[in-house]
Backbone and ligand atoms as CSV (ligand in chain L), in Angstrom:
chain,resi,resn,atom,element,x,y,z
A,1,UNK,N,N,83.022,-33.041,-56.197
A,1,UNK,CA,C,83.874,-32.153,-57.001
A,1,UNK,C,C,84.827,-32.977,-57.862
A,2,UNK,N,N,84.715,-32.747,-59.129
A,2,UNK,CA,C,85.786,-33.109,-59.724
A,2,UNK,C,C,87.268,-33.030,-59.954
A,3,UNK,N,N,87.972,-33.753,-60.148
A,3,UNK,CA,C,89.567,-33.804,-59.841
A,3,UNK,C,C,90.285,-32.866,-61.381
A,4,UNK,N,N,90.459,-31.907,-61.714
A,4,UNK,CA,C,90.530,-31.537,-63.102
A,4,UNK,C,C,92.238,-31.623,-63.021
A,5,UNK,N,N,93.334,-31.273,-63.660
A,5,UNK,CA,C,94.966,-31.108,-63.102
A,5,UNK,C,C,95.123,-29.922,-62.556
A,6,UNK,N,N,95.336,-29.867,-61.727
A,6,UNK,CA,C,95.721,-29.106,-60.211
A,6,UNK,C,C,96.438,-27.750,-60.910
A,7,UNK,N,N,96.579,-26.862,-61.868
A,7,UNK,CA,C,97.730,-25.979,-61.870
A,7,UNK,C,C,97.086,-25.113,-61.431
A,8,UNK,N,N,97.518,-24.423,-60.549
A,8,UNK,CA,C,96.593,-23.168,-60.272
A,8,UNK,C,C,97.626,-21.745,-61.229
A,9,UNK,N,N,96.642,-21.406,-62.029
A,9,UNK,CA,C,97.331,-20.318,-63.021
A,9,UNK,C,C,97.867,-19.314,-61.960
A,10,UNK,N,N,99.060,-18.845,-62.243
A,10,UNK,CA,C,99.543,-17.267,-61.077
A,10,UNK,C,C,99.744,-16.109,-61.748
A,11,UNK,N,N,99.055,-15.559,-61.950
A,11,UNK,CA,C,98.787,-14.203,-61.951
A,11,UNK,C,C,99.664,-13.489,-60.967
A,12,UNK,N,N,99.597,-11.973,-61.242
A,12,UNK,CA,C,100.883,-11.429,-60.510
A,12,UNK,C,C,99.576,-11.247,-58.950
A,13,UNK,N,N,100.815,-12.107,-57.837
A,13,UNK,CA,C,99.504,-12.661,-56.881
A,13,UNK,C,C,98.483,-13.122,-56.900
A,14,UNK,N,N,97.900,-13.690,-57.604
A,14,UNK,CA,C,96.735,-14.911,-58.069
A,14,UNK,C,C,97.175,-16.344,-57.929
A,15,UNK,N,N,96.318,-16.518,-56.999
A,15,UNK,CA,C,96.507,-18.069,-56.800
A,15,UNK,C,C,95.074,-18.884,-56.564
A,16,UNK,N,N,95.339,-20.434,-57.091
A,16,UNK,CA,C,94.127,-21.008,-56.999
A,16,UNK,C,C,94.384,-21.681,-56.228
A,17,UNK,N,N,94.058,-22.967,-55.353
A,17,UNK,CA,C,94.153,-23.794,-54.470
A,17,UNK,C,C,93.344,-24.975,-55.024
A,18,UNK,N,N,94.202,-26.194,-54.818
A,18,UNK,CA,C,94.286,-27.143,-55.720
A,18,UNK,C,C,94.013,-28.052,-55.265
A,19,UNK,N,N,92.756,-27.790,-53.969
A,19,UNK,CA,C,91.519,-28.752,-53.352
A,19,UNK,C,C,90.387,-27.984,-54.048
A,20,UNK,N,N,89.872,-27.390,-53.512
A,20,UNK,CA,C,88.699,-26.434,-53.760
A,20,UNK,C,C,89.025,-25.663,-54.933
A,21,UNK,N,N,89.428,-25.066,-55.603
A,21,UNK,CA,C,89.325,-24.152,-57.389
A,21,UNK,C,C,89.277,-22.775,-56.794
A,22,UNK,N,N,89.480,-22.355,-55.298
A,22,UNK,CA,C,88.620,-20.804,-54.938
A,22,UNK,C,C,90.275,-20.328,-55.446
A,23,UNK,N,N,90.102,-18.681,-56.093
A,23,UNK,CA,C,91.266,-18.186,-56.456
A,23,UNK,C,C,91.162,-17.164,-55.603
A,24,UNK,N,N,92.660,-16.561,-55.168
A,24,UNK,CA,C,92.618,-15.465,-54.301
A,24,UNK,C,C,94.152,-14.698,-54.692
A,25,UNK,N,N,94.162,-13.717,-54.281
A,25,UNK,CA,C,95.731,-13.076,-53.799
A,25,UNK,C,C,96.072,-13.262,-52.567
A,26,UNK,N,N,97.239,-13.566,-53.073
A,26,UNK,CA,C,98.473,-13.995,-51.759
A,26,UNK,C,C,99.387,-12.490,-51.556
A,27,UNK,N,N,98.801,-12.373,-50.413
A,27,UNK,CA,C,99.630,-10.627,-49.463
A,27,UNK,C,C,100.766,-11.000,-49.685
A,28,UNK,N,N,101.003,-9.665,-49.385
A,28,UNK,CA,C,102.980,-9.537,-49.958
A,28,UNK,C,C,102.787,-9.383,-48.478
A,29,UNK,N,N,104.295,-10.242,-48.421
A,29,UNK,CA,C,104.436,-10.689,-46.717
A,29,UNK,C,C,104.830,-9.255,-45.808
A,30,UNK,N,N,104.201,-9.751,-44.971
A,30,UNK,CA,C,104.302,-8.291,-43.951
A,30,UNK,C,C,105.679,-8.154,-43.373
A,31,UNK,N,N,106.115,-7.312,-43.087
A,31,UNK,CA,C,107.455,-7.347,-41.869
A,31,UNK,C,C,107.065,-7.684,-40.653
A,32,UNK,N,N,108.238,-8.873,-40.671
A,32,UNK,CA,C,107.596,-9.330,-38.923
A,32,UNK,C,C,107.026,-10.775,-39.419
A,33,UNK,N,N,106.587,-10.648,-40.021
A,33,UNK,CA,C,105.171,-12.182,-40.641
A,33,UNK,C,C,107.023,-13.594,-40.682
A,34,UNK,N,N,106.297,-14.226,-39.668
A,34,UNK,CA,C,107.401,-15.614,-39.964
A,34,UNK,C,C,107.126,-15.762,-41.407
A,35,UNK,N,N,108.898,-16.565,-41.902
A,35,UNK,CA,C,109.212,-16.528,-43.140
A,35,UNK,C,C,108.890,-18.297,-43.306
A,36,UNK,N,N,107.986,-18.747,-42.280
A,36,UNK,CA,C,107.663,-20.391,-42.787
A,36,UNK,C,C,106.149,-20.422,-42.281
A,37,UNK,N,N,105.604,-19.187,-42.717
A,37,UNK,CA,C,104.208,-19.118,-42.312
A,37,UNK,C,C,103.446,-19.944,-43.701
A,38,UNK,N,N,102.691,-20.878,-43.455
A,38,UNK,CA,C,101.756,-21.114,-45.425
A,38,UNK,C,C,100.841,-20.022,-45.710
A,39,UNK,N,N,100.601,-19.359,-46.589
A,39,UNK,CA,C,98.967,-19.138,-46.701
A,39,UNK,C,C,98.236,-20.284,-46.815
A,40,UNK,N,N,97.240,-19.929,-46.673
A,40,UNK,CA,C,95.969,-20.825,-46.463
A,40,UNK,C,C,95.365,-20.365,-47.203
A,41,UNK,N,N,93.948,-21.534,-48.069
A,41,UNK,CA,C,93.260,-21.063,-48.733
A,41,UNK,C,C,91.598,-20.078,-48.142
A,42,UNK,N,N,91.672,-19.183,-48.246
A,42,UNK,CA,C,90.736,-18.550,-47.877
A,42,UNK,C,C,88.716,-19.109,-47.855
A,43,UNK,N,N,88.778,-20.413,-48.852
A,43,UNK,CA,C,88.058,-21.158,-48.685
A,43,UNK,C,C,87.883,-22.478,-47.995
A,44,UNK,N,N,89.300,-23.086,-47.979
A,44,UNK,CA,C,88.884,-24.672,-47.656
A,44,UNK,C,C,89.870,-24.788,-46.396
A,45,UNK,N,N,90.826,-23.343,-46.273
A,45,UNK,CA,C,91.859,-23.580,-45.308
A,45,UNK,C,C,93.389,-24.540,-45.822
A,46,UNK,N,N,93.521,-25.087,-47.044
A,46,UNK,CA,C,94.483,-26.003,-47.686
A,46,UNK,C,C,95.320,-24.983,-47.410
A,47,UNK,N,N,97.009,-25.598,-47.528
A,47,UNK,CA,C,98.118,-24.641,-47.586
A,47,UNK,C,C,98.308,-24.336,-48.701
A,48,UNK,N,N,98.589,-23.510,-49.228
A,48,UNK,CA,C,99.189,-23.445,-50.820
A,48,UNK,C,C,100.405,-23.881,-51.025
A,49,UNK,N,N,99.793,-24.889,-52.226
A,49,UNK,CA,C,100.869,-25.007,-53.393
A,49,UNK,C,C,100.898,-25.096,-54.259
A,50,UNK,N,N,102.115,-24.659,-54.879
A,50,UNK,CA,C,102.374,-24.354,-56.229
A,50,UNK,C,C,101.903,-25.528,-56.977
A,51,UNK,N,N,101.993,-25.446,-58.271
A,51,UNK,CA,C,101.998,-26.634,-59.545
A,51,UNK,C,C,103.156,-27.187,-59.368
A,52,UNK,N,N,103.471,-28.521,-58.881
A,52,UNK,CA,C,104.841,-29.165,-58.785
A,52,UNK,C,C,105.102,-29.220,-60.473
A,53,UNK,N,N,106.396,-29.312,-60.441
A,53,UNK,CA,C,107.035,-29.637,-62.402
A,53,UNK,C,C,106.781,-31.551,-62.466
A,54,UNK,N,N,105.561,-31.581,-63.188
A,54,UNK,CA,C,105.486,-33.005,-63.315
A,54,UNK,C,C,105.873,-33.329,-64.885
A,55,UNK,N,N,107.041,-33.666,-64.813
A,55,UNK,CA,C,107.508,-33.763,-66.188
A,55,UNK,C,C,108.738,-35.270,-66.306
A,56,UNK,N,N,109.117,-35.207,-67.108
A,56,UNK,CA,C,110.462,-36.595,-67.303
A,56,UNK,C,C,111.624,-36.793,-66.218
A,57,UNK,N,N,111.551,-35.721,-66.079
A,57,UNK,CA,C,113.308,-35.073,-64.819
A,57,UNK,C,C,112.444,-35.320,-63.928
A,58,UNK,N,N,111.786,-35.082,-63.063
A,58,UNK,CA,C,110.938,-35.683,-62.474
A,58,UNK,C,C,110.960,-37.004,-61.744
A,59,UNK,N,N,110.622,-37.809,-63.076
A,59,UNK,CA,C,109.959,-39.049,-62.781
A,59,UNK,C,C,111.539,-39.808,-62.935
A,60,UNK,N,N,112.425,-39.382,-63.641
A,60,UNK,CA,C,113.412,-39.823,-63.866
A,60,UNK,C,C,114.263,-39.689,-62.226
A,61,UNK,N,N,113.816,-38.744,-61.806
A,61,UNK,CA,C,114.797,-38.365,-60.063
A,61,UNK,C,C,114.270,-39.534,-59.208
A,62,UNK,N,N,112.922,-39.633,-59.940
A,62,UNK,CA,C,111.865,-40.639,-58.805
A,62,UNK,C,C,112.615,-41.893,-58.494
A,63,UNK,N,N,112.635,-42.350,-60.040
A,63,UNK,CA,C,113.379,-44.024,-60.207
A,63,UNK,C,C,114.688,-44.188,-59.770
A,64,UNK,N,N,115.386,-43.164,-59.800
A,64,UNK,CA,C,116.870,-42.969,-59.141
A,64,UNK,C,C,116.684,-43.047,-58.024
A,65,UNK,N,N,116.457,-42.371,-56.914
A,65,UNK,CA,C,115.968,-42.525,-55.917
A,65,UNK,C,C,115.427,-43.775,-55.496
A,66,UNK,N,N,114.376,-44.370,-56.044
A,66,UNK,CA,C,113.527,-46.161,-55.728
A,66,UNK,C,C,114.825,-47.191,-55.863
A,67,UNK,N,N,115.611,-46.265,-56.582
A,67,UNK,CA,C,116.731,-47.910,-57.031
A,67,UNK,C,C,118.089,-47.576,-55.938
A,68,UNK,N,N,117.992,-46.770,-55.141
A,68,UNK,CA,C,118.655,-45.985,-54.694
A,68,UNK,C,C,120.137,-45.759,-54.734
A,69,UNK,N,N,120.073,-44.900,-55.866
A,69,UNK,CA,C,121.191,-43.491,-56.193
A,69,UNK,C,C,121.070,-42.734,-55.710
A,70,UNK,N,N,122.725,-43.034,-54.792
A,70,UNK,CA,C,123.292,-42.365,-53.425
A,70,UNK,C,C,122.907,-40.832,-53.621
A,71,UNK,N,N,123.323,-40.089,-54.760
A,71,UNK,CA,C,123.018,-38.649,-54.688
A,71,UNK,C,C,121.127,-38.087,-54.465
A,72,UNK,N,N,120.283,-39.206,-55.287
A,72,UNK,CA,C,119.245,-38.743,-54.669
A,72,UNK,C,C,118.659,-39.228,-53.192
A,73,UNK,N,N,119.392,-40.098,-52.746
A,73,UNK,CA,C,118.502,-40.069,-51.207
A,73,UNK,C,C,119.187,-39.538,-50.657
A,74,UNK,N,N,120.547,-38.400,-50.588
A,74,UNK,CA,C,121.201,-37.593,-49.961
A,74,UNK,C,C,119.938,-36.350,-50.513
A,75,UNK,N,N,119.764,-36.329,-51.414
A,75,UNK,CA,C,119.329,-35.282,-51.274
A,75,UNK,C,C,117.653,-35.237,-51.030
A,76,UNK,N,N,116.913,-36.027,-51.225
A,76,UNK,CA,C,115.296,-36.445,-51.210
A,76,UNK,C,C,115.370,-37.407,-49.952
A,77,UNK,N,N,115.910,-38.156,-49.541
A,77,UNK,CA,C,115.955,-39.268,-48.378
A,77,UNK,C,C,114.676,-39.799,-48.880
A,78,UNK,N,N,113.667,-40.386,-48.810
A,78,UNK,CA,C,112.681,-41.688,-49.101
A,78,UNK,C,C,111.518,-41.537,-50.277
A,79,UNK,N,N,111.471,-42.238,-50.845
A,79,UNK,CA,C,110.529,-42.298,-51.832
A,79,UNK,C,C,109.415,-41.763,-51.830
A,80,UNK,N,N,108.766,-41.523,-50.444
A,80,UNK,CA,C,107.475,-41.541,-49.865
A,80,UNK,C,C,108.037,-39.096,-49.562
A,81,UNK,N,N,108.833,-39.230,-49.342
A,81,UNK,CA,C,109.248,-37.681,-49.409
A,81,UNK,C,C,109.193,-37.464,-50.339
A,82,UNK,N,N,109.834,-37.851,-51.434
A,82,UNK,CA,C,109.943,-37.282,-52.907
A,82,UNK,C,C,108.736,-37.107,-53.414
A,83,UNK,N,N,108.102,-38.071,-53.345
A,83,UNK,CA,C,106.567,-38.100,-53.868
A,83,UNK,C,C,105.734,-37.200,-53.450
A,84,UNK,N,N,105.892,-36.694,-51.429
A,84,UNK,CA,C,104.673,-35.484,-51.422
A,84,UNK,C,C,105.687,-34.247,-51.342
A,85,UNK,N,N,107.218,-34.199,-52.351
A,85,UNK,CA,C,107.149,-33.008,-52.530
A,85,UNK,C,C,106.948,-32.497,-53.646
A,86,UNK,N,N,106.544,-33.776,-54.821
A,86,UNK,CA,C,106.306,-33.490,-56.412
A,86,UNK,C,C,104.658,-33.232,-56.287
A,87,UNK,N,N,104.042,-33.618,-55.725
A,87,UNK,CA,C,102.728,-33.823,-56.068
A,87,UNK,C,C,101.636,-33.326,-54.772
A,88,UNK,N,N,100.523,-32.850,-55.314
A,88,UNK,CA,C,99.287,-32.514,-54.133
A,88,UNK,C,C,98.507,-33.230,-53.844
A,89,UNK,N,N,97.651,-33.776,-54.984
A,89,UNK,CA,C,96.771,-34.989,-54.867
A,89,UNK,C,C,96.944,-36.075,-55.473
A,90,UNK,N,N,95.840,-37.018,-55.705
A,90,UNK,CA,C,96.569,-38.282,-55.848
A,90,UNK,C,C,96.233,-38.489,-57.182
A,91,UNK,N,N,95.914,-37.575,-58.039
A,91,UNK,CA,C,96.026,-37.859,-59.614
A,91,UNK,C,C,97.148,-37.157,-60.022
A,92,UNK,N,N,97.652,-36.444,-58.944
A,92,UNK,CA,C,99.469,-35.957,-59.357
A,92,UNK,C,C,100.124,-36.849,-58.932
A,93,UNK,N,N,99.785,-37.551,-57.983
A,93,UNK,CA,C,100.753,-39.475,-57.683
A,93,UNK,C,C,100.937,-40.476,-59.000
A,94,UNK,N,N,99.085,-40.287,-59.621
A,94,UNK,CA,C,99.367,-41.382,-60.467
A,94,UNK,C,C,99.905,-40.721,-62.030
A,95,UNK,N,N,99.895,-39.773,-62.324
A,95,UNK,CA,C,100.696,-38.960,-63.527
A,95,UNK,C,C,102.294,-39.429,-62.999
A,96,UNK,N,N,103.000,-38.918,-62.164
A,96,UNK,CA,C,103.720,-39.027,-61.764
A,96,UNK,C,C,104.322,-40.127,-62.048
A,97,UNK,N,N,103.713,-41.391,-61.292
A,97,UNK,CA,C,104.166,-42.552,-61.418
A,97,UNK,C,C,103.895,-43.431,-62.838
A,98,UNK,N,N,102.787,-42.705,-63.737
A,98,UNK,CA,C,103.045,-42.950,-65.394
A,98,UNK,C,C,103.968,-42.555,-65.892
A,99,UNK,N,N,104.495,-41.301,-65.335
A,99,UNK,CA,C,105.722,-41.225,-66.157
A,99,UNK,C,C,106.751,-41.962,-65.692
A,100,UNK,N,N,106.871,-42.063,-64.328
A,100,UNK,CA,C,108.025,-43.457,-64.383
A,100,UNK,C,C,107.750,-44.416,-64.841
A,101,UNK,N,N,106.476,-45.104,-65.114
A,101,UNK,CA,C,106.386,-46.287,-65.751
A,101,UNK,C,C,106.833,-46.130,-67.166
A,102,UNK,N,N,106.589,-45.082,-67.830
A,102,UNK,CA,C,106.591,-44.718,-69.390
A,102,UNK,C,C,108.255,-44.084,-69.924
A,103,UNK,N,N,109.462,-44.292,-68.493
A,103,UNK,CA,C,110.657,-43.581,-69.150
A,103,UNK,C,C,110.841,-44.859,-70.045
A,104,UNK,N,N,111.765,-44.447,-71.129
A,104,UNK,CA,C,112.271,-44.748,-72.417
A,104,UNK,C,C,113.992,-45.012,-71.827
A,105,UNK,N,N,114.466,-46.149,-70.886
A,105,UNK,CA,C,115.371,-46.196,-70.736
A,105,UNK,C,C,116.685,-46.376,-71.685
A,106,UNK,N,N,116.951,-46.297,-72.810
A,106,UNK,CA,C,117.769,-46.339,-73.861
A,106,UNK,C,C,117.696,-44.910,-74.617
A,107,UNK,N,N,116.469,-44.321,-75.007
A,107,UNK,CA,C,116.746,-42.893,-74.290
A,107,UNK,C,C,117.413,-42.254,-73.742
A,108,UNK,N,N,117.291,-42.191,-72.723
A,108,UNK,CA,C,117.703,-41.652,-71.323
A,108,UNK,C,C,119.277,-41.711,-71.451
A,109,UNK,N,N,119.755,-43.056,-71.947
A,109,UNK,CA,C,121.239,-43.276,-72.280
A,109,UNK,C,C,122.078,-42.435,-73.319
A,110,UNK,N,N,121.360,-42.385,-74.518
A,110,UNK,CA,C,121.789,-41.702,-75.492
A,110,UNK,C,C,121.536,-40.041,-75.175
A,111,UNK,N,N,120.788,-39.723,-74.292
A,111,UNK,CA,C,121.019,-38.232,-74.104
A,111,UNK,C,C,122.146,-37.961,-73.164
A,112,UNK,N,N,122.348,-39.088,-72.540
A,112,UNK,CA,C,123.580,-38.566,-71.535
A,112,UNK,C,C,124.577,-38.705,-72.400
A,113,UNK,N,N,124.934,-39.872,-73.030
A,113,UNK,CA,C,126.079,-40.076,-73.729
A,113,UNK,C,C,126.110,-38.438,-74.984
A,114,UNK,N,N,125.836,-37.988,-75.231
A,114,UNK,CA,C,124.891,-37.019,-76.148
A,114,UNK,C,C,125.746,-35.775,-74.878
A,115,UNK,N,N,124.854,-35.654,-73.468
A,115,UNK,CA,C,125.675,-34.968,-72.931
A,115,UNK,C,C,127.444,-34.730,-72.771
A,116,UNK,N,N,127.550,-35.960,-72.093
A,116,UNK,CA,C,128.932,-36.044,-71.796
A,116,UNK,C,C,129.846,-35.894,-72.755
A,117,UNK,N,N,129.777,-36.227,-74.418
A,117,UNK,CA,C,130.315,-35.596,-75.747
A,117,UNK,C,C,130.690,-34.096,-75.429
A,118,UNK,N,N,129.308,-33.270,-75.316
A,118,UNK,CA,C,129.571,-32.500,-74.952
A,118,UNK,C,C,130.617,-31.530,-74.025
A,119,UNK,N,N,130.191,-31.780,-72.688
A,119,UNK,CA,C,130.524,-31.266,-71.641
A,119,UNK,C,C,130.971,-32.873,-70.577
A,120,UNK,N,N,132.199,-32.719,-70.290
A,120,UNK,CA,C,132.103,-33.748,-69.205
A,120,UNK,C,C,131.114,-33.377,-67.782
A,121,UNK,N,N,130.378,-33.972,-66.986
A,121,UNK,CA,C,129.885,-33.706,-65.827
A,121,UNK,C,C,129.680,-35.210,-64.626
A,122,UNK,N,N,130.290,-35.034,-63.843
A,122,UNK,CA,C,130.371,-36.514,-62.837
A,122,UNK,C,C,128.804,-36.803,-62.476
A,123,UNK,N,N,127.907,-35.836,-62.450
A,123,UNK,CA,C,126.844,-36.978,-61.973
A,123,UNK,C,C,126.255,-37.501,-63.252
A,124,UNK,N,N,126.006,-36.846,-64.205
A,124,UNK,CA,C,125.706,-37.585,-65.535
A,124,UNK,C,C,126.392,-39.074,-66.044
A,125,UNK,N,N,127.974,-38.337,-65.482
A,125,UNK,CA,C,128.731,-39.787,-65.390
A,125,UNK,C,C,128.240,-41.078,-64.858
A,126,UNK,N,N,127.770,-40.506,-63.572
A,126,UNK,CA,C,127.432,-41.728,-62.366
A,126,UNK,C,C,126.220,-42.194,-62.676
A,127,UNK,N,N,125.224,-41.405,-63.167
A,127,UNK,CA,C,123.814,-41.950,-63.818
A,127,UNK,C,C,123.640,-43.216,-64.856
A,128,UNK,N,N,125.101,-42.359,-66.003
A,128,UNK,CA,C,124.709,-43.367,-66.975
A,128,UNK,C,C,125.472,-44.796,-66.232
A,129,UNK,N,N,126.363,-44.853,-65.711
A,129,UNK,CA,C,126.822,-46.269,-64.761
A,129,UNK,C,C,125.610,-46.891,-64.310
A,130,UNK,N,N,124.735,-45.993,-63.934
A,130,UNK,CA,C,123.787,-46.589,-62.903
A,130,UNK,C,C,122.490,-46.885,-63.483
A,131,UNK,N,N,122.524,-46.730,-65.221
A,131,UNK,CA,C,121.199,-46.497,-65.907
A,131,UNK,C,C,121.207,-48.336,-66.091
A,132,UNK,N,N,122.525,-49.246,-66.138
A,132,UNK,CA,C,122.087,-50.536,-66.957
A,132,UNK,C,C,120.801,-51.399,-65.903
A,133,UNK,N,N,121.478,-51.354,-64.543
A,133,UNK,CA,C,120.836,-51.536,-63.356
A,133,UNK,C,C,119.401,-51.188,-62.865
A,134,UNK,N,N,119.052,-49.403,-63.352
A,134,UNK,CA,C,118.058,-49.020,-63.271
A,134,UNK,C,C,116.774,-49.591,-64.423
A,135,UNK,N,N,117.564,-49.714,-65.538
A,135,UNK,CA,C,116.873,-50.387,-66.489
A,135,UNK,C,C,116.420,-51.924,-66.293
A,136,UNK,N,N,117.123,-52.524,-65.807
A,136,UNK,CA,C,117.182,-53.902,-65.099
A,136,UNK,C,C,115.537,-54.179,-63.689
A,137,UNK,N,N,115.709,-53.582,-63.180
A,137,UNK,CA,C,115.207,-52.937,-62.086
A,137,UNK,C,C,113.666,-52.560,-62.513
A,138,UNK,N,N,113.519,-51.936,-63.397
A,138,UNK,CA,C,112.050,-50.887,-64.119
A,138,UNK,C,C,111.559,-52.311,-65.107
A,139,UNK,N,N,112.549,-53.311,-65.517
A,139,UNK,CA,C,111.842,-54.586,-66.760
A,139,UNK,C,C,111.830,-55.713,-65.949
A,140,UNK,N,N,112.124,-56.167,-64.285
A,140,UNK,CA,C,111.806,-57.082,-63.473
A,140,UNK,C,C,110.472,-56.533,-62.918
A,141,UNK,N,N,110.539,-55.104,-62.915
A,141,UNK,CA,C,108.929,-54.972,-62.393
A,141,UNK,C,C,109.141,-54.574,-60.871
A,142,UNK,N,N,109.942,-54.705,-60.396
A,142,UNK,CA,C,110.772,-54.446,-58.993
A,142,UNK,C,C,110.928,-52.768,-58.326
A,143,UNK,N,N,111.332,-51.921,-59.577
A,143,UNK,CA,C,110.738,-50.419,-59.168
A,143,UNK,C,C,109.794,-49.936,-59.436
A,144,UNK,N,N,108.292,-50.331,-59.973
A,144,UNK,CA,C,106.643,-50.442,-59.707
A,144,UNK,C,C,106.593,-50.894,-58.267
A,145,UNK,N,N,106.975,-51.935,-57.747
A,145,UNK,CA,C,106.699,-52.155,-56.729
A,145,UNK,C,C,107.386,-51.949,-55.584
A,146,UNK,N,N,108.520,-50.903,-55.532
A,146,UNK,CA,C,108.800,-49.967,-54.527
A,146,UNK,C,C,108.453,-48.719,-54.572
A,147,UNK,N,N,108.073,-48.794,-55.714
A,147,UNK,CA,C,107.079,-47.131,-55.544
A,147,UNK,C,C,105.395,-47.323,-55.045
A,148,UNK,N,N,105.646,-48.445,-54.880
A,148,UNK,CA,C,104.020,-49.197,-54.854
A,148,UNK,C,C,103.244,-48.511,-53.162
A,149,UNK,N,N,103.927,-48.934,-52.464
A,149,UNK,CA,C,103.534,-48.593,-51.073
A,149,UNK,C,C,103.711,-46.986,-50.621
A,150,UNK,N,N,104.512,-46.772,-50.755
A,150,UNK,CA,C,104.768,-44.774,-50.503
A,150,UNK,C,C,103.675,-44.243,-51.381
A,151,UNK,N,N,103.265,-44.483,-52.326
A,151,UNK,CA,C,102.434,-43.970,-53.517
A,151,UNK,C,C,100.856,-44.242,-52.604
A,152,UNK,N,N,100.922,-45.586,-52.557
A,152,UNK,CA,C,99.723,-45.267,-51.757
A,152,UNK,C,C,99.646,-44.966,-50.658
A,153,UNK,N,N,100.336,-45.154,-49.455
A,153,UNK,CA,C,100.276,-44.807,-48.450
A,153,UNK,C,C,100.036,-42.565,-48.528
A,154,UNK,N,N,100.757,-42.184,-49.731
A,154,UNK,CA,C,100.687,-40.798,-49.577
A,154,UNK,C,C,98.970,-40.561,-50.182
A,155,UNK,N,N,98.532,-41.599,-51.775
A,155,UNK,CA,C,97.528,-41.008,-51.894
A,155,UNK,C,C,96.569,-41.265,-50.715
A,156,UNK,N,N,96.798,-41.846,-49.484
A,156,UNK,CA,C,95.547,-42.076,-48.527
A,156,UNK,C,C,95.392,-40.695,-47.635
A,157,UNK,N,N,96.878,-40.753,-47.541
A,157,UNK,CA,C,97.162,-38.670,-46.876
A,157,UNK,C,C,96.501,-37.897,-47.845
A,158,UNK,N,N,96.450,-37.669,-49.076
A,158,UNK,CA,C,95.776,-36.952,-49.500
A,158,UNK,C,C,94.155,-37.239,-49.621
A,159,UNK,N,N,93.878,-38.194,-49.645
A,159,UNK,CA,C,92.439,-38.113,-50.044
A,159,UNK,C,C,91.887,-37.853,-48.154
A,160,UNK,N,N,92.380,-37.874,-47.166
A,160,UNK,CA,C,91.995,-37.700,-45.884
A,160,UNK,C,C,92.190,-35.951,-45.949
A,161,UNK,N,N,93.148,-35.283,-46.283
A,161,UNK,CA,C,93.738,-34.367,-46.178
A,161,UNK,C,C,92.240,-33.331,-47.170
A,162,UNK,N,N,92.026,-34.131,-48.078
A,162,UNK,CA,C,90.922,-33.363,-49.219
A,162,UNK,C,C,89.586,-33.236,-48.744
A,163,UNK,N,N,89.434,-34.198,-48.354
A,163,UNK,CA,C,88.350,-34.572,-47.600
A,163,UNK,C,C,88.255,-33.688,-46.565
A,164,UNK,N,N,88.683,-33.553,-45.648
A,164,UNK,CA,C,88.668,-32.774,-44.341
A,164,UNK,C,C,88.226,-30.867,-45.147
A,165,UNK,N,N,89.488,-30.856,-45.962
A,165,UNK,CA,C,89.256,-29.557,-46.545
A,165,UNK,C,C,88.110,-29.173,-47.521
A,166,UNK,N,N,87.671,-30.077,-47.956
A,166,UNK,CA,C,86.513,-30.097,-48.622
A,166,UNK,C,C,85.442,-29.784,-47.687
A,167,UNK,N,N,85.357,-30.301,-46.155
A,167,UNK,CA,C,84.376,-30.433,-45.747
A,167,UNK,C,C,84.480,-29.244,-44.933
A,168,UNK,N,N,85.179,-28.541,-44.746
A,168,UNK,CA,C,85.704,-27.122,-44.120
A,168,UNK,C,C,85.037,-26.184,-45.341
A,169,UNK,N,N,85.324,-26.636,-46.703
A,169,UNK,CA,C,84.411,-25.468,-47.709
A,169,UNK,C,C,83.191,-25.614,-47.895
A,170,UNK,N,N,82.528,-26.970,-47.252
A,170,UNK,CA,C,81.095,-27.109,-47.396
A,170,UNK,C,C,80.615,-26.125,-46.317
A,171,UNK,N,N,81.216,-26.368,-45.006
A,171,UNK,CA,C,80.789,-26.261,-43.851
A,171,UNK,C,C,80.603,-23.705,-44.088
A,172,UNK,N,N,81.868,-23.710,-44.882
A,172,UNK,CA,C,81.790,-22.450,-44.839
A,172,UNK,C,C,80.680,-21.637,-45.806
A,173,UNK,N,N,80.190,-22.352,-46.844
A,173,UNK,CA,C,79.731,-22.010,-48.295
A,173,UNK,C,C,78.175,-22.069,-47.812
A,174,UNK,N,N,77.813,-22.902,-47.052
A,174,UNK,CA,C,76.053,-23.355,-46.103
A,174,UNK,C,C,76.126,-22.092,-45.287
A,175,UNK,N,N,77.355,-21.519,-44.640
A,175,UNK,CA,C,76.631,-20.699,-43.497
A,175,UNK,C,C,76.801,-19.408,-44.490
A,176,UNK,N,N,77.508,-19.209,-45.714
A,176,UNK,CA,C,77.644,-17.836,-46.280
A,176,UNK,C,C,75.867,-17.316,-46.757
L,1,ZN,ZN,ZN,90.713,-24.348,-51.031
């Protein structure tokens, strides 16, 4: 099966599952039904999830975090978390981690400075303090290679994780 980008379109209750492609509706939760129950995909058994936002803010939280800015590992704690809560499989790892390779750190500066004109705000404050460092950090080559190990260590969870579920939709699709 081919890896195409994972969004599963949502329809009002339509969902796809972003191992296997099978689309289904997701029940409106019953009364009573635990409120940390997953659905499951009705084909491969995967939990559902959504389309993570793989975008700049993103990849930008990522590198904050790798260089570690106190506010994101208070709030994400390890690199290797952040990563399987942005992403499902492991061509959402490596998008992901293109866009951290691809931020535009001088950029990034002039929109805050751009902000803070604006509106004062303390973590924007604390970012741009923390952008000369982060920039420092991303052109030694040093935050590639702390994202290096969590990145793979998660895409190996996923490709075990796909695999298994894949072989749960073979196993179901032969006896249908
Ligand atoms: Zn599935």
């Amino acid at each position: 099966m081919t890896q195409r980008t994972a969004m599963p379109e949502r329809g009002p209750g339509r969902v796809r599952c972003h191992v296997c492609g099978t689309r289904w509706s997701v029940r409106p939760r019953a009364p009573g039904r635990r409120g940390d129950e997953v659905e499951a995909c009705p084909g491969c058994e995967a939990p559902l999830r959504l389309a993570p936002a793989l975008d700049e803010g993103t990849a930008r939280g990522l590198v904050l975090l790798a260089a570690g800015f106190a506010e994101e590992r208070r709030h994400h704690g390890t690199v290797g978390r952040y990563l399987a809560e942005f992403t499902r499989s492991e061509h959402e790892v490596d998008r992901l981690l293109a866009l951290a390779a691809s931020i535009d750190y001088d950029a990034w500066a002039a929109d805050n400075a751009r902000r803070l004109a604006r509106r004062d705000d303390a973590r924007v404050r604390a970012v741009s303090r923390f952008l000369p460092r982060l920039a420092g950090l991303a052109d030694s080559g040093a935050l590639t290679e702390a994202l290096k190990l969590p990145a793979a260590r998660l895409k190996r969870r996923y490709r075990a994780e796909h695999a298994h579920h894949l072989a749960v939709f073979a196993r179901r699709t032969t006896r249908a």
